[in-house]
C-alpha positions in Angstrom: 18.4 175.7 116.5 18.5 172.4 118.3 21.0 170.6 116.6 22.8 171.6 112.8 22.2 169.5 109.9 22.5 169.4 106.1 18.7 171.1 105.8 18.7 174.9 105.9 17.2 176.4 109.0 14.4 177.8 107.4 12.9 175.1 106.0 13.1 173.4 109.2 12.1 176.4 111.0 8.9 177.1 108.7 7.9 173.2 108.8 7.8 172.9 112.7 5.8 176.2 112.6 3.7 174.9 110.3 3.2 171.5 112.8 2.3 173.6 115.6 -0.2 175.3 113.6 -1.6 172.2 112.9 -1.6 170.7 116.1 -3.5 174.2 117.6 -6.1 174.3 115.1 -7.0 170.9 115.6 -9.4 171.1 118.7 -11.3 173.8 116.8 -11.5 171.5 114.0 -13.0 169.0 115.6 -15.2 171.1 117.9 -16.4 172.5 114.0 -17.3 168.9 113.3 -18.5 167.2 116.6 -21.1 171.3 116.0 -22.0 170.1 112.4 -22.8 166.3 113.1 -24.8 167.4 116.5 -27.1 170.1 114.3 -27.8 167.6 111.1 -28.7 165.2 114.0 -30.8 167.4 115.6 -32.2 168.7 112.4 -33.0 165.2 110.9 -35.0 164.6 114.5 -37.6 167.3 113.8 -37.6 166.6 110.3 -38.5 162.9 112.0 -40.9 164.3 114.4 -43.0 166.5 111.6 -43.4 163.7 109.4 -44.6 161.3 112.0 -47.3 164.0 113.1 -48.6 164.4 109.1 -49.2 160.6 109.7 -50.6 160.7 113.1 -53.1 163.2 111.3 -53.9 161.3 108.2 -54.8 158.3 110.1 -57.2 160.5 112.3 -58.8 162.1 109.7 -58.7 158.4 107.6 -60.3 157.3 110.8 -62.7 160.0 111.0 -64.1 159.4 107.5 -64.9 156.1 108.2 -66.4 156.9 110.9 -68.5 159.5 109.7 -69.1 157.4 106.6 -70.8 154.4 108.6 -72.7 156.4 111.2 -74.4 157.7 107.5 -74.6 154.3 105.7 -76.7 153.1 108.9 -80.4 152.4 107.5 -82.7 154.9 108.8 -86.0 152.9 107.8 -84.7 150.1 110.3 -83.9 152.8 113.3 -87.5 154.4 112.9 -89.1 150.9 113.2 -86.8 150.3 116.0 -87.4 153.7 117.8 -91.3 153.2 117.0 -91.5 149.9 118.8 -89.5 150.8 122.2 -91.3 153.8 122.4 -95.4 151.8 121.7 
């Protein structure tokens, strides 16, 4: 007991071992917390980097279609007479 006063030693026992407690769980605390940010930022990264790639692929295949879709449109009558006369 460090010095007497009018509180009963205890109390002022049990509240200074409660402090300490505090004060020691604290770096695991915040270790728990500095874990949890670092994972939902990690997390929300791949979620990031999945939904860029299901973009990245709908263009393509968006791209692809059109592609596809004017190489098909292209008259064919036109080509033949084309071909015909390069190769007379």
């Amino acid at each position: 007991m460090a010095f007497p006063t009018a509180v009963n030693s205890q109390i002022t026992d049990s509240v200074s071992e409660v402090n300490t407690k505090v004060l020691g769980d604290s770096p695991a605390m915040a270790m728990g917390n500095f874990f949890m940010a670092t994972s939902q930022a990690l997390s929300n990264a791949a979620h990031n980097a999945t939904a860029s790639q299901q973009q990245t692929n709908m263009t393509g295949q968006a791209a692809t279609t059109t592609g596809v879709t004017t190489l098909y449109s292209i008259d064919t009558a036109s080509d033949a007479v084309g071909t015909t006369n390069i190769y007379q």
